[in-house]
C-alpha positions as CSV (number, residue, x, y, z in Angstrom):
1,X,-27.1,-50.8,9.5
2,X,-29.2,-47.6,9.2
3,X,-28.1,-44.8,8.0
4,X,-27.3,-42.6,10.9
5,X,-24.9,-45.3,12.1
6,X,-23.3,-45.6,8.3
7,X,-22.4,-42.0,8.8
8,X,-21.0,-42.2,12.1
9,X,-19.0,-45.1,11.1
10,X,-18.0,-43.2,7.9
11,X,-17.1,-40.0,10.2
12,X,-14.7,-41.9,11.8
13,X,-12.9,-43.3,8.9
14,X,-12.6,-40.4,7.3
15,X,-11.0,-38.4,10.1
16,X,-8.7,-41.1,11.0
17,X,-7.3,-41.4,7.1
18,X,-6.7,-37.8,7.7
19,X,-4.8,-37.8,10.8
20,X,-3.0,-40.8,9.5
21,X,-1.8,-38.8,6.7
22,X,-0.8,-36.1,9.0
23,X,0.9,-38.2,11.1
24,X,3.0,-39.8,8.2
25,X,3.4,-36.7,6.8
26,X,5.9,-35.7,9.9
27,X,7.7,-39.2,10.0
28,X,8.4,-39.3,6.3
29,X,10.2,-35.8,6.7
30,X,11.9,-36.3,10.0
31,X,15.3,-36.9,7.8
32,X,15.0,-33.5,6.4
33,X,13.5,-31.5,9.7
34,X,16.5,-33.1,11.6
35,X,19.2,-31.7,8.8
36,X,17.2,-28.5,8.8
37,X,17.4,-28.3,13.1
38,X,21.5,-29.2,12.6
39,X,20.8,-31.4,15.7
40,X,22.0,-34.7,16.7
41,X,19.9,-38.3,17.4
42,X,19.8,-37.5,20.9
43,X,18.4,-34.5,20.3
44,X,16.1,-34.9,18.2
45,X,14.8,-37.4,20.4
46,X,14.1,-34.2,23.0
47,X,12.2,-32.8,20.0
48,X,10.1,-35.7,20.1
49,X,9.7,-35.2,23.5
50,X,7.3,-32.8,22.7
51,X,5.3,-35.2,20.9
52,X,5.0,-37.3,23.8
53,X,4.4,-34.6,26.5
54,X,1.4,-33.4,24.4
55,X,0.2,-36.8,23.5
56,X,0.0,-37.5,27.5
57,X,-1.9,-34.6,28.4
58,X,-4.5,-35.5,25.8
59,X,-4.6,-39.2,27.0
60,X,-4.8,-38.2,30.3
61,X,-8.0,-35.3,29.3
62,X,-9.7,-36.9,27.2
63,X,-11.4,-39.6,29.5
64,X,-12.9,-37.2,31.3
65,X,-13.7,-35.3,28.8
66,X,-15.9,-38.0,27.0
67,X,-17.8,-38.5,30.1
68,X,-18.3,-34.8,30.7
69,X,-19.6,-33.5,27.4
70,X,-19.5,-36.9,25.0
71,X,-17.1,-37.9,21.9
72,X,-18.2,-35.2,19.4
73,X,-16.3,-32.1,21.9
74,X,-13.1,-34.5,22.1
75,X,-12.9,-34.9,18.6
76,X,-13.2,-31.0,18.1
77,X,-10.9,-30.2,20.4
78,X,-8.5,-32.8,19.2
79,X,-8.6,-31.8,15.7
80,X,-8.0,-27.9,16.6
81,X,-5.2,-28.6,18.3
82,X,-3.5,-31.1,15.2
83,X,-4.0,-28.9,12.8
84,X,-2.4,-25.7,14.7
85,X,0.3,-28.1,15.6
86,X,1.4,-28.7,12.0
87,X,1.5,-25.2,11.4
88,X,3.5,-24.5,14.4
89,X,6.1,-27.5,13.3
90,X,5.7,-25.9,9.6
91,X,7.1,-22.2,11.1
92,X,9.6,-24.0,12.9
93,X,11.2,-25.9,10.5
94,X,11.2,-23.4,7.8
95,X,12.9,-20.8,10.6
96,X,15.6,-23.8,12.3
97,X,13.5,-23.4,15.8
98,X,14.2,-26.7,17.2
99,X,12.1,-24.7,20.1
100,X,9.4,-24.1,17.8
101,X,9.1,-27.3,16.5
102,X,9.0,-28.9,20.0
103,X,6.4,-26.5,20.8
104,X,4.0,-27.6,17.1
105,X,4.7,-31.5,18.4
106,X,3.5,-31.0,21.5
107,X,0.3,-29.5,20.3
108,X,0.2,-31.9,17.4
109,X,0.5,-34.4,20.0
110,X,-2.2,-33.1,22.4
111,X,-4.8,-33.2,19.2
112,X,-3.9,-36.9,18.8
113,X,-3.9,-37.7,22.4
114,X,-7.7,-36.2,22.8
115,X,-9.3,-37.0,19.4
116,X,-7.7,-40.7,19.2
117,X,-9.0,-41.8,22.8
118,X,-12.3,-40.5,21.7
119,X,-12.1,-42.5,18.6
120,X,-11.5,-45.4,20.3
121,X,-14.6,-45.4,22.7
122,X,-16.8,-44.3,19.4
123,X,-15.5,-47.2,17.3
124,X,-16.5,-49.3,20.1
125,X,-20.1,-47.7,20.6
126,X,-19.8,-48.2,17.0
127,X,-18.9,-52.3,17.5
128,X,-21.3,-53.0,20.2
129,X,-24.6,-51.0,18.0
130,X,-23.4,-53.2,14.7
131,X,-22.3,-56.2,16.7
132,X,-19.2,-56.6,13.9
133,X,-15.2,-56.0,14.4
134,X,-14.9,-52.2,13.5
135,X,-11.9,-50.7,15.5
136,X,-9.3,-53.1,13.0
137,X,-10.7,-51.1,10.4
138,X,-10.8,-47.7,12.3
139,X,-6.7,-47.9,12.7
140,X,-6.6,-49.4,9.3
141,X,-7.5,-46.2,7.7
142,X,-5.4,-44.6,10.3
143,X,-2.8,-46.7,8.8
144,X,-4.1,-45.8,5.1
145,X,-3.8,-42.5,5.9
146,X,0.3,-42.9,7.2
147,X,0.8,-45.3,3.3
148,X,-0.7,-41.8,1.6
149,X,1.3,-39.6,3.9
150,X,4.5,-41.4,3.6
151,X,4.2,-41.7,-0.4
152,X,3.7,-38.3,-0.8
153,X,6.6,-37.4,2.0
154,X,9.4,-39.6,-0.1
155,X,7.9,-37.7,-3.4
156,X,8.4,-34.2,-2.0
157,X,11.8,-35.2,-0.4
158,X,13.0,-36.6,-3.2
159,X,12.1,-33.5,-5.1
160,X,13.3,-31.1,-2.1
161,X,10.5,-29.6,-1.7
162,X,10.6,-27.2,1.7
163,X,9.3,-29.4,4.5
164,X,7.3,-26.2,5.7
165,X,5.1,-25.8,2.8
166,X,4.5,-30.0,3.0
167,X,3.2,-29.8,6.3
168,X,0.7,-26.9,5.9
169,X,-0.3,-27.9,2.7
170,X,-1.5,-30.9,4.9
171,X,-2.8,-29.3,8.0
172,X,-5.6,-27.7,5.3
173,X,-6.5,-31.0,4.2
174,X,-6.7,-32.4,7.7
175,X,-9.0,-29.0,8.8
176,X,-11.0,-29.9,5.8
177,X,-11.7,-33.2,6.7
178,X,-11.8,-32.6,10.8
179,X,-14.7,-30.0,9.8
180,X,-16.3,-32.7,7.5
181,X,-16.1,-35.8,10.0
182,X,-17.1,-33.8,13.0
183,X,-20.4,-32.5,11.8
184,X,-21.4,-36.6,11.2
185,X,-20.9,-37.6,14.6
186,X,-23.8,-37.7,16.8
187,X,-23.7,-36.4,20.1
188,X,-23.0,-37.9,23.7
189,X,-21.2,-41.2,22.6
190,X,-19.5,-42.3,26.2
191,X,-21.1,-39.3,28.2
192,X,-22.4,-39.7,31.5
193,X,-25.3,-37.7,33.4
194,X,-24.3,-35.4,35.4
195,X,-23.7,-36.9,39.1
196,X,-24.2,-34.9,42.1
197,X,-20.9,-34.8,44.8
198,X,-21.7,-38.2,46.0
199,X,-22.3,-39.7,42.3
200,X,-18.8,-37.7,41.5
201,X,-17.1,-39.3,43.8
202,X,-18.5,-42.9,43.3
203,X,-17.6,-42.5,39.6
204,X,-14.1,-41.6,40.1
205,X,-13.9,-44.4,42.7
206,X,-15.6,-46.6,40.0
207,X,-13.5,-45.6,36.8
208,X,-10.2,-46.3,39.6
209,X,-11.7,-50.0,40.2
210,X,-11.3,-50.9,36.9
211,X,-7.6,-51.3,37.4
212,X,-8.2,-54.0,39.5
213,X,-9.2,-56.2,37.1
214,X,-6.5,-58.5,36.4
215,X,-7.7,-59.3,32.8
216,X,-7.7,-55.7,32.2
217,X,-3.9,-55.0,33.6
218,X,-2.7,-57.9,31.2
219,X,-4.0,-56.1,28.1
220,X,-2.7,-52.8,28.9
221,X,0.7,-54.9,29.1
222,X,-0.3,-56.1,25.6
223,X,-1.1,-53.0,24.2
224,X,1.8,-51.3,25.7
225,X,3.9,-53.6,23.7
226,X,2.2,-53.5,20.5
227,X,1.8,-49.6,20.8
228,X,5.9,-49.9,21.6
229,X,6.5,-51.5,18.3
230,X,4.2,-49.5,16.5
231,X,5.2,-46.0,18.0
232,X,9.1,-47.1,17.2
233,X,8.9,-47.7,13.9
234,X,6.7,-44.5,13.0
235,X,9.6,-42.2,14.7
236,X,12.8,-44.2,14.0
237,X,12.5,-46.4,11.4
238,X,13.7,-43.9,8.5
239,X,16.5,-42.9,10.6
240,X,17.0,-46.5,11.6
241,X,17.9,-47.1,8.0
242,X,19.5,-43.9,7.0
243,X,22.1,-44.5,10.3
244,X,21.9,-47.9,10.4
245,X,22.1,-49.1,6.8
246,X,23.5,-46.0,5.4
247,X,21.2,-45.0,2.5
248,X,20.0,-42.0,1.5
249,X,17.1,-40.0,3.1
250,X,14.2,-41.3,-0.2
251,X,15.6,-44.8,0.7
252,X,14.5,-44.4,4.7
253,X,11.3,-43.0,3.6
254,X,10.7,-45.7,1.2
255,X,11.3,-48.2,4.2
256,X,9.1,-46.5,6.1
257,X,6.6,-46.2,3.6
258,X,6.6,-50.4,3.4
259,X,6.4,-50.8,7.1
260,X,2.7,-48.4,6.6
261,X,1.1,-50.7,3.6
262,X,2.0,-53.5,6.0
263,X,0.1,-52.1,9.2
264,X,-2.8,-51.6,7.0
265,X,-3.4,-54.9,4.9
266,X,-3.0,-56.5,8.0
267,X,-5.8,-54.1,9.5
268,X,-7.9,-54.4,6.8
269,X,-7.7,-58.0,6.6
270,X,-7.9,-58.1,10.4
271,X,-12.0,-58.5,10.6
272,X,-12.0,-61.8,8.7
273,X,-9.2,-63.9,10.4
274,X,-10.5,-62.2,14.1
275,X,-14.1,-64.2,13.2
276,X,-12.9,-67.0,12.3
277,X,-9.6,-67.9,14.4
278,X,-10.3,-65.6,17.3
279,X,-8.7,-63.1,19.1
280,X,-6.3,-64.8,21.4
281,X,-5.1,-67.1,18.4
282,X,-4.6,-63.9,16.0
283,X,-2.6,-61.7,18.5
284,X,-0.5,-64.4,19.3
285,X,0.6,-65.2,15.5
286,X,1.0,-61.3,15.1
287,X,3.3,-60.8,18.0
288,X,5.7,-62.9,17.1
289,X,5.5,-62.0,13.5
290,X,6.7,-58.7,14.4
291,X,9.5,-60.4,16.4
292,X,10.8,-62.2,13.7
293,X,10.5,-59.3,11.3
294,X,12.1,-56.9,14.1
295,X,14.8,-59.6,14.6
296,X,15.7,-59.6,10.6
297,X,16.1,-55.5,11.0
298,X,18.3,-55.7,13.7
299,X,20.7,-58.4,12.7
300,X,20.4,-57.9,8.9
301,X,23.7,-57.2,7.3
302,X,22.2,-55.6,4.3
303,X,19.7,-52.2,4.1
304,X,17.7,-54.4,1.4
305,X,16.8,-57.7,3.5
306,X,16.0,-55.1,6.5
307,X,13.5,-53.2,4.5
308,X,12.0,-56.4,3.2
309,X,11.1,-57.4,7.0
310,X,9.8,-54.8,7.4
311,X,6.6,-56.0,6.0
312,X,6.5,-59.0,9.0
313,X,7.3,-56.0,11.5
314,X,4.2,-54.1,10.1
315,X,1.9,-57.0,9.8
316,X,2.6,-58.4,13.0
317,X,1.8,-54.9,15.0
318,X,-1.0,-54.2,12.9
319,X,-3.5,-55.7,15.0
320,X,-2.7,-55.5,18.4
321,X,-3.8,-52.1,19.6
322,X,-7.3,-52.4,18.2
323,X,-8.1,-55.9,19.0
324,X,-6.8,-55.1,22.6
325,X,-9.6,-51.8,22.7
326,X,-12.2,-54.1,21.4
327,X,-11.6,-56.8,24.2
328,X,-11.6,-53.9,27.0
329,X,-14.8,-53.1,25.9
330,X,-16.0,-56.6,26.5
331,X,-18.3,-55.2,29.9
332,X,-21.1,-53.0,28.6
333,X,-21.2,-51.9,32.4
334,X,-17.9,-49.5,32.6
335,X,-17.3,-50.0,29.0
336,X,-16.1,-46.2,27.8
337,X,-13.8,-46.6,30.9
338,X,-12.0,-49.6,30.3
339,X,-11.7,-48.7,26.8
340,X,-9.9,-45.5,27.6
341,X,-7.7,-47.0,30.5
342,X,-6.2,-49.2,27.7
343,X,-6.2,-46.6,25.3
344,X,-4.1,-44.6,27.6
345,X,-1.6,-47.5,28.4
346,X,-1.4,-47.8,24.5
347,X,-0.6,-43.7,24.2
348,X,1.8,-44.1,26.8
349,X,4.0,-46.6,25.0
350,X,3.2,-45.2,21.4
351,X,4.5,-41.7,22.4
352,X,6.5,-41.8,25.5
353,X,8.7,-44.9,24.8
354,X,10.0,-43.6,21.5
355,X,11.6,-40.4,22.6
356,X,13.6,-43.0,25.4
357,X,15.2,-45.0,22.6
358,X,16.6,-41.9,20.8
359,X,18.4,-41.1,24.1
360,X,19.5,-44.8,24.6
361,X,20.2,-44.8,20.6
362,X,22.6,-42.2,21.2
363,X,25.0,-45.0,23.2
364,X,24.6,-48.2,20.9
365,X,23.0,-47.2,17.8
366,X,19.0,-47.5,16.5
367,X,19.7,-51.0,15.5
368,X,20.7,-52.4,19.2
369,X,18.4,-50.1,20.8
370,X,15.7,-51.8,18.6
371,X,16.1,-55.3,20.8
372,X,14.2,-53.6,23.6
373,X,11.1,-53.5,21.5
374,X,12.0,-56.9,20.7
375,X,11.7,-58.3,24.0
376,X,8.4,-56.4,24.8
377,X,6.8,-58.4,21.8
378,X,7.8,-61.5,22.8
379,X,6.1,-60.6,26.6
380,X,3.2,-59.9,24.9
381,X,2.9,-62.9,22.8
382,X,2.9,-65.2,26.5
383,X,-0.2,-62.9,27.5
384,X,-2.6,-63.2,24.4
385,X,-4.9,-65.7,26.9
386,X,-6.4,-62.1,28.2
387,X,-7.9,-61.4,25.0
388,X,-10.5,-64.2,25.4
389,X,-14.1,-62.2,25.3
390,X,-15.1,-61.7,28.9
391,X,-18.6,-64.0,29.7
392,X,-21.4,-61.9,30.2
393,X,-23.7,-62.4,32.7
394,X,-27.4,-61.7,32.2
395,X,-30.5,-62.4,34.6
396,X,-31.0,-65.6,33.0
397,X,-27.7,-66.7,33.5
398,X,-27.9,-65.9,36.9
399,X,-31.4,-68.0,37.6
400,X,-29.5,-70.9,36.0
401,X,-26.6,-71.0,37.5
402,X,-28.5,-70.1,40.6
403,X,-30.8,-73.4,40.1
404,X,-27.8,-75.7,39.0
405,X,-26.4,-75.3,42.2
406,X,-29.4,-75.6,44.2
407,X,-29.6,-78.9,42.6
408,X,-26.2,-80.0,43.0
409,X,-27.0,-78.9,46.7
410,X,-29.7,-81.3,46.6
């Protein structure tokens, strides 16, 4: 690896340890924001609503956006927009502006949404230039970043330090290091010439084809669901355990903080176990994983064996929405647009379907509402067979095929 390509690779670590941190940084304290708003589950779901309206419209921009001026603009944009959305959520909370608050999620979210699509189709330039599994490691710092995040969210809450001041402290770190990574990156990852009308139109009607692939539809299906469990546990899980199990607000965040070491030894650890058993094999095993450890949370009658499966829950959804990018960018062709269709199917889930089961919590409890995630895993496990690397075709594949069947002919 030369050393322009160590620092792109390096780039991306950093900023995704920060935004990780960030992220965690809002979960850990989503006890204390929601005591501060005087607001009920259901509620606070439409809070999180914000979240996922933001995330959407970042998902849905940052495609194009990639194509139109390259990775490095996405990522700027995308890490403006997160660290003005902390600050917003910071002024909110401080001043009880459950309007406020919404407002700082949705821009938080629309950082996320454009800077983590963009990540996504890097990590995979990244992959195809090194020719070794990055993207497991990409979301594990992500994941790094939510263990540091969470830590230092149950410290502060068990201290009471004001949630405001936490999250501002942490929007200067993340500025420090969005400044930092961005200045690595090199330019025009994923972007396209610019087309004339006709070429226009033939792209769009080319980045719409890809849709058609039935390979590709099944792992948006699986990412959906691993995003699903992923995206649950990150919003509910403290709250699961503070309404659920009944223990204080250091105990949820404690929970939440063992669900994040989970998600990234299993990332880290990924690469290995991905070379040697495969994709197909590995997604399987960690799909139901997360079953079984969701299962143990749901049914568990005590807060203690429920925090403990939490570890199977984390491993299990550790690697599913990385290894399904990587396998989307299988076809060097229409590569940066597979990668961000799936990307966007994961988004979706991760952002949109949490907000739904704090509405449907609101009518049987966290706990039940959890078995909807359950059954999503379980789907998923059935489809891992889509994960198998797409063939290739070169010229000389082509001749020889073309000359076996001229002699089978013969």
């Amino acid at each position: 690896m030369d050393a322009a390509t160590r620092r792109w690779r390096a780039a991306l670590f950093l900023f995704m340890l920060a935004a990780g941190t960030g992220m965690a940084s809002w979960v850990a304290r989503t006890p204390a924001v929601r005591d501060g708003l005087d607001v009920s589950t259901g509620s606070m779901g439409l809070v999180l609503f914000g979240l996922s309206t933001g995330s959407m419209a970042g998902v849905s921009t940052s495609g194009p956006l990639v194509r139109r001026y390259g990775g490095r603009v996405a990522i700027s944009a995308g890490a403006s927009l997160i660290v003005a959305g902390m600050l917003v959520v910071a002024a909110g909370t401080s001043l009880s502006l459950a309007g406020g608050v919404f407002c700082g999620l949705a821009l938080f979210g629309g950082g996320m949404g454009l800077a983590e699509v963009a990540f996504n189709i890097e990590g995979a330039a990244v992959e195809s230039v090194i020719g070794r599994p990055v993207l497991p490691v990409l979301h594990g710092c992500f994941s790094l970043g939510t263990v540091i995040g969470a830590l230092l969210g149950m410290a502060l809450t068990a201290a009471a330090f004001p949630v405001g001041w936490h999250l501002t402290a942490v929007a200067a770190l993340v500025a420090a290091a969005g400044v930092r990574a961005v200045l690595s990156l090199p330019h025009g990852t994923g972007k396209e010439a610019a087309p004339g009308v006709s070429s226009r139109r033939e792209g769009r009607q080319g980045h719409l084809h890809v849709w058609r692939d039935r390979r590709l539809v099944l792992i948006c299906v699986i990412v959906l669901a691993m995003a699903f469990a992923e995206g649950a546990a990150n919003d509910w899980l403290p709250l699961l355990m503070v309404d659920g199990y009944h223990v204080g607000a250091t105990a949820g965040s404690l929970t939440f903080l063992v669900f994040a070491s989970s998600m990234t030894l299993g990332r880290f650890a990924g690469g290995p176990l991905l070379e040697r058993f495969g994709r197909v094999l590995v997604v399987r095993i960690s799909a139901v994983t997360a079953a079984l450890g969701l299962l143990v949370v749901i049914v568990s009658p005590s807060p203690l064996m429920a925090g403990a499966a939490t570890v199977l829950w984390g491993l299990g959804a550790s690697l599913g929405f990385p290894v399904a990018v990587s396998a989307a960018g299988d076809h060097p062709q229409d590569a940066a647009a597979r990668v961000g269709a799936v990307s966007t199917a994961g988004y979706f889930a991760f952002l949109v379907g949490p907000p739904a089961l704090g509405f449907l919590a609101d009518h049987v409890g966290l706990r039940l509402t959890m078995t909807v995630v359950l059954a999503l895993l379980v789907i998923a496990s059935t489809l891992t067979g889509a994960l198998e690397p797409a063939r290739r075709t070169t010229a000389g594949d082509a001749a020889d095929e073309t000359a076996q069947a001229g002699s089978r002919a013969g």
